[in-house]
C-alpha positions as CSV (number, residue, x, y, z in Angstrom):
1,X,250.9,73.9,133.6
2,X,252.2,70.6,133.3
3,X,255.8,72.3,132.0
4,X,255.8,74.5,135.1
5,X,255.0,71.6,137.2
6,X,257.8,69.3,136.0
7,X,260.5,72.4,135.8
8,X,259.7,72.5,139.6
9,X,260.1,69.1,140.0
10,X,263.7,68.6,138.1
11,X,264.8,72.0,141.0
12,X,264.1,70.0,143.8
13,X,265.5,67.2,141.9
14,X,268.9,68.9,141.7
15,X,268.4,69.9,145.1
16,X,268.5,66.4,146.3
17,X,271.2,65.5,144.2
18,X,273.7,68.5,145.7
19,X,272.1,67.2,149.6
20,X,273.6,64.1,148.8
21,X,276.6,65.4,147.4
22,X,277.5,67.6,150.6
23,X,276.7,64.7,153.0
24,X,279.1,62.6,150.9
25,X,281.7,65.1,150.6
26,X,281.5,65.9,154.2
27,X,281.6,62.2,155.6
28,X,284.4,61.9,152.9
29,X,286.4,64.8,155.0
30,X,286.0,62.6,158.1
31,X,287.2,59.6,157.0
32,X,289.5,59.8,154.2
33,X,293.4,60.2,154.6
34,X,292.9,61.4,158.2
35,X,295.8,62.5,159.7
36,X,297.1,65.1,162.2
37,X,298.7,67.6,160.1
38,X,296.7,70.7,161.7
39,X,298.1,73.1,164.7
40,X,298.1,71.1,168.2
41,X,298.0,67.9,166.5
42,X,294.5,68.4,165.0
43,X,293.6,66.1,162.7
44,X,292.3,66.7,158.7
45,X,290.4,64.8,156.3
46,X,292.3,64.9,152.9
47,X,295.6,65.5,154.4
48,X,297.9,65.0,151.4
49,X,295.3,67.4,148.9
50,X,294.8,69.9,151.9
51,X,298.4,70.1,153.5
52,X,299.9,70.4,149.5
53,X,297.4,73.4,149.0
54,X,298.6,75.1,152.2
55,X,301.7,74.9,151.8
56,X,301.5,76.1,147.7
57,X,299.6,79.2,149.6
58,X,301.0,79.6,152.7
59,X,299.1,81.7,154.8
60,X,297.9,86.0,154.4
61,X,296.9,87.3,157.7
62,X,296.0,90.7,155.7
63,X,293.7,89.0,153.3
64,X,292.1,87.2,155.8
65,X,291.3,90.3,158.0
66,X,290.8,91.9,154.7
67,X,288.0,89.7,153.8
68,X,286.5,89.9,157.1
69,X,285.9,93.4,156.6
70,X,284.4,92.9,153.5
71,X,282.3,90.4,154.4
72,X,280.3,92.9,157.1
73,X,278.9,94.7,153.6
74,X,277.1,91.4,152.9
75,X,275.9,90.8,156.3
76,X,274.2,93.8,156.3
77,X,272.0,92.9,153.6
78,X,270.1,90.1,155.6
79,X,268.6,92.9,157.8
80,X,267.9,95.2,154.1
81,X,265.8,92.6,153.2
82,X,264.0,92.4,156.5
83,X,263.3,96.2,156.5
84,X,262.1,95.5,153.2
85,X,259.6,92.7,154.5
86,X,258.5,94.9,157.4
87,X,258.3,97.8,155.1
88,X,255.8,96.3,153.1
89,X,253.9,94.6,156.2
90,X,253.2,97.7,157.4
91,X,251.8,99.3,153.8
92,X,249.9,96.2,153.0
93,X,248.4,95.6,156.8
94,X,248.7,91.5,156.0
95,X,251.3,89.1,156.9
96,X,250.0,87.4,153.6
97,X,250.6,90.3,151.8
98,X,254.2,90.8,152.2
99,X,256.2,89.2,148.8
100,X,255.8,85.5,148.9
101,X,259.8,85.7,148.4
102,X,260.5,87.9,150.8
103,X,259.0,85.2,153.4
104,X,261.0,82.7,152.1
105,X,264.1,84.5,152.4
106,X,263.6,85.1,155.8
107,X,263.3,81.6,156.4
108,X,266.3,80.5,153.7
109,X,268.4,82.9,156.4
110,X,267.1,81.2,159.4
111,X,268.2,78.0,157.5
112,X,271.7,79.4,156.9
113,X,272.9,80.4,160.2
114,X,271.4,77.3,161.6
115,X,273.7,75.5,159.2
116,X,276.6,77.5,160.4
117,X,276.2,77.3,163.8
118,X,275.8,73.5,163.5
119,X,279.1,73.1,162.2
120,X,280.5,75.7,165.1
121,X,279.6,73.0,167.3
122,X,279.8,70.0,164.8
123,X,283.1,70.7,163.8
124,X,284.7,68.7,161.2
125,X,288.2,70.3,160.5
126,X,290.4,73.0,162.8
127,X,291.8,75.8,160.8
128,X,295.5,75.1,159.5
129,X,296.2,78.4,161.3
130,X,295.9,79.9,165.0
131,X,293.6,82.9,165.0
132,X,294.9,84.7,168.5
133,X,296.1,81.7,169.4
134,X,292.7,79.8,169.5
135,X,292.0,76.6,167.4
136,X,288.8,77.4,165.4
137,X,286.4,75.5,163.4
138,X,287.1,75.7,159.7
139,X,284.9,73.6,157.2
140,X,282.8,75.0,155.5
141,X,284.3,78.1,155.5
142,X,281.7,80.4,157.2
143,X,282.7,83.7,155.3
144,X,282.4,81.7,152.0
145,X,279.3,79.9,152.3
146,X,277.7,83.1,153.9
147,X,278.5,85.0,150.6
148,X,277.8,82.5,148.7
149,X,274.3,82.2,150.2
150,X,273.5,86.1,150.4
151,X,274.4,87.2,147.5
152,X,273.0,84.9,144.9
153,X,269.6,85.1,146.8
154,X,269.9,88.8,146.6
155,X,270.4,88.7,143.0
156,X,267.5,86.9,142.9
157,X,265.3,89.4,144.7
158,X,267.1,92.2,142.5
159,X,265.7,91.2,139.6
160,X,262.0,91.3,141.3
161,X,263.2,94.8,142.7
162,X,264.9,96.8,140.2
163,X,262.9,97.8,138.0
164,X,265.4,99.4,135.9
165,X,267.3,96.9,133.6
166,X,270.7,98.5,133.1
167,X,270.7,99.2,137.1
168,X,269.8,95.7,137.7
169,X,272.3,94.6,135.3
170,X,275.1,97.1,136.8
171,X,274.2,95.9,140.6
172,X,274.0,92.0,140.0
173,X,277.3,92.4,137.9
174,X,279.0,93.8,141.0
175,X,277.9,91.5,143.8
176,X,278.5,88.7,140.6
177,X,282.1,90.1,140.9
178,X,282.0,91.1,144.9
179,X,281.1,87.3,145.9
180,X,283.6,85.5,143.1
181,X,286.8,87.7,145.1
182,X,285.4,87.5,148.1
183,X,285.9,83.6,148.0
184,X,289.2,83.9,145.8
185,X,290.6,86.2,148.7
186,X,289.5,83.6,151.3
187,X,291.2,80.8,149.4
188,X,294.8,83.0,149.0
189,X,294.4,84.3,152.5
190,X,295.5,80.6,154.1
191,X,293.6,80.7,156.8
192,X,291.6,77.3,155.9
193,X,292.0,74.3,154.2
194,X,291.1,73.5,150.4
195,X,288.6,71.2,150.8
196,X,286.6,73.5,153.9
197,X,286.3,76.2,151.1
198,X,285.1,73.4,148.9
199,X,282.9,72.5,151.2
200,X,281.5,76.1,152.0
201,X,280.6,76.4,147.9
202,X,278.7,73.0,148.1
203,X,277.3,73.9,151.0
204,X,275.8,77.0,149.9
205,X,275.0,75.7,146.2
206,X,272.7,73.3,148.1
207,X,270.8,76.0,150.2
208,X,270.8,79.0,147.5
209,X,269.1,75.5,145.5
210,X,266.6,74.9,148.0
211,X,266.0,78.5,147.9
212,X,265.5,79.1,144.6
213,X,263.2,75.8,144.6
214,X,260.3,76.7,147.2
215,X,260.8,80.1,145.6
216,X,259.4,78.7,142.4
217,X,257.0,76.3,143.6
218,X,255.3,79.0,146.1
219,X,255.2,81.1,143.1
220,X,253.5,78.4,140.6
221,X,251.0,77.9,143.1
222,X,250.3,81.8,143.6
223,X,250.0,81.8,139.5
224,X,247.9,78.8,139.8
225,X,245.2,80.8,142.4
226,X,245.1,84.1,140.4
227,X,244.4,81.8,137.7
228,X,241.2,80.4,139.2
């Protein structure tokens, strides 16, 4: 008990310590080596860094509609997962019956797009590039920490789903693979800066932490109720 209890602990531990880390890294973009190096004069943090990367890339306009395809796959697992809540809502008749999990993913999603549309309006950096001629927001990068957020959570529930091992193995191997080129394309595609697609794995390390956290904790004390 007292193992379980300080495991618990040291997670929301670490997820403290990666908080502070994305609100120093992202502070760090605002006010370190500022300078307009961006389309229409817009300026970015880590200018030399950023505008060296860009330049060693150049930009993809394929990839990055490419990747925008691909990343509508992942989407649609955030409404899987709610069919799968309501699913078993419906069979159990109770709210509190539904997967302890499955409620916190719901919220951990709520959580996510509230984090990206904070930094639609919060914006931070402007792309290096002009999508349709329009300046956009760039950091994080919203494809990368949305795929980093989705799909590690859903290999989470996969192993609480998939019952069969070498399935489970086979699936989580291929969203394992699916999210590492998924970011690797975003990155060769141009279309933002370094340190925003740096920013979009911190980012999402955080939340997936937080996650994985309350996951754990809600779980202890579930054990801890059967229990007595």
């Amino acid at each position: 008990m007292k193992e379980e209890k300080k495991k618990i602990q040291t997670y929301f531990s670490i997820t403290l310590g990666l908080l502070v880390l994305s609100l120093v890294y992202t502070l760090s973009i605002m006010l370190i080596d500022v300078r307009p190096i961006g389309p229409q004069g817009s300026v970015v943090g880590f200018a030399g860094m950023n505008q060296y990367f860009h330049t060693l890339l150049s930009t993809n306009m394929g990839l990055y509609d490419l990747t925008d395809w691909l990343s509508i796959p992942v989407l649609l697992i955030v409404p899987g997962f709610a069919i799968t809540g309501l699913v078993q809502l419906l069979k159990r008749k109770s709210l509190r019956r539904v997967d302890s999990s499955i409620l916190i993913l719901g919220g951990f999603y709520v959580l996510v797009f509230s984090v990206y549309l904070f930094f639609e309006f919060f914006v931070v950096n402007y792309r290096p590039v002009l999508i349709e001629g329009v300046l956009e927001a760039s950091y994080p990068s919203s494809t990368t920490m949305l795929v980093m957020c989705i799909i590690p959570t859903a290999i989470l529930q996969f192993q609480r789903l998939i019952s069969h091992k070498n399935l489970r193995s086979i699936i989580n191997a291929f969203c394992g693979i699916y999210a590492g080129l998924m970011v690797i394309g975003r990155i060769l595609s141009g279309v933002h800066w370094i340190t925003d697609i740096l920013g979009g794995i911190l980012l999402s390390t955080t939340l997936v932490m937080l996650y994985y956290s309350a996951d754990q904790w809600i779980n202890s004390k579930a054990h801890q109720n059967h229990k007595q």
